[in-house]
N, C-alpha and C positions, 0 to 999 in steps of 0.2 A: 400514495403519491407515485405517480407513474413520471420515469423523467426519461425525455426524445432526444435523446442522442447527446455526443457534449458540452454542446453550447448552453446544452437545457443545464445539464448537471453543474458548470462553472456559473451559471447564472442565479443557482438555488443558494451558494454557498456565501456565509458570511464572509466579511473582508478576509479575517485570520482567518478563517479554514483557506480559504482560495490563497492566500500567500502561502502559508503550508504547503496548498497541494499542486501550486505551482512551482514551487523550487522542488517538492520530489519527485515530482515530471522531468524537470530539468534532468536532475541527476540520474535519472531512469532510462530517459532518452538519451543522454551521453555516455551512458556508460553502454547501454545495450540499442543501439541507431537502428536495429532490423525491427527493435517490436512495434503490436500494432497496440494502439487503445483502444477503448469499448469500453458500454458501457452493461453491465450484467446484473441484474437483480440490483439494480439500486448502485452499484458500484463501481468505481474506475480500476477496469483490469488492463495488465498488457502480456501479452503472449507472442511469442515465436512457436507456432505450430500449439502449442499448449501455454496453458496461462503459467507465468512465469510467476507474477507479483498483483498487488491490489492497493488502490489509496482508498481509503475510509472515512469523509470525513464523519467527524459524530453526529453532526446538525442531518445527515442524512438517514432519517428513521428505516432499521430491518424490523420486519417482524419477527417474533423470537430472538430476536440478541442476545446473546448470554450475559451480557453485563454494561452499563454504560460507561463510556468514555468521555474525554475531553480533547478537543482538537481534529487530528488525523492519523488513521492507524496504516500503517505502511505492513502488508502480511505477506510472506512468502508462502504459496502454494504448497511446496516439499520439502517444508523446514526444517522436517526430521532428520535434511539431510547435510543440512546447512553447518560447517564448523563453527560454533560462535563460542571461542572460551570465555570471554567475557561476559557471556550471560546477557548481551544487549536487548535477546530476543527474547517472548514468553511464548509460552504455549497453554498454558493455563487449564490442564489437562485434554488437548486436541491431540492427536496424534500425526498429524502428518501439518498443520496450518500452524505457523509460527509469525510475529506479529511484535511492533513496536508502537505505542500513542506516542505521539510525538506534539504536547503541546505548544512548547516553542522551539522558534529558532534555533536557537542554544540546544536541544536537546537531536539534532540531528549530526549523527554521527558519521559523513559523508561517506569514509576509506571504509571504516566498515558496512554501510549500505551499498556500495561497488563493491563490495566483496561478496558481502550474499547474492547480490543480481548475479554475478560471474560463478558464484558455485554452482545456482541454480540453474541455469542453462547447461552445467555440465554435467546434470546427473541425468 
């Protein structure tokens, strides 16, 4: 599957992936108003000069994936570098790409998703 630009990739997306991955947009773009979107190997990234963050829904198939998911995974780029005492993040033996599924609603954790956006531009 080859997807053309955003419109293509919001239009592939079942209902719940697409409310998912519009409210983490939202919360993407206000927190960090400079980034741009794209779309990269199948995925929704945003970057200031370098890619910052990624929305993932699951419905949208990588080749080799290392494991399946449910929803949409929100991954930080230089997570290695990201403070998370709370453990919100996994990394699931990556060394540098850290990453949350975030099936529902309820399971997004706004202050701390502004807080990884904000470290990660400042490393």
């Amino acid at each position: 599957m080859i997807i053309d630009g955003l419109e293509d990739f919001y239009d592939r997306l079942p209902q719940h992936e697409l409310e998912l991955t519009l409210m983490l947009q939202k919360i993407i773009k206000t927190t960090l108003p400079q980034s741009t979107g794209y779309i990269h190997h199948e995925v929704l990234f945003f970057s200031i000069e370098t890619p910052v963050c990624f929305l993932w829904p699951s419905s949208i198939p990588i080749p080799n994936a290392p494991e399946d998911f449910e929803g949409v995974r929100i991954g930080f780029t230089r997570g290695q570098c990201i403070k998370d005492p709370t453990y919100y993040l996994t990394n699931q033996g990556q060394k540098l790409v850290f990453w949350k599924d975030i099936e529902y609603v309820e399971d997004i954790d706004q202050e701390s998703i502004k807080s990884f956006l904000l470290q990660s531009i400042e490393i």
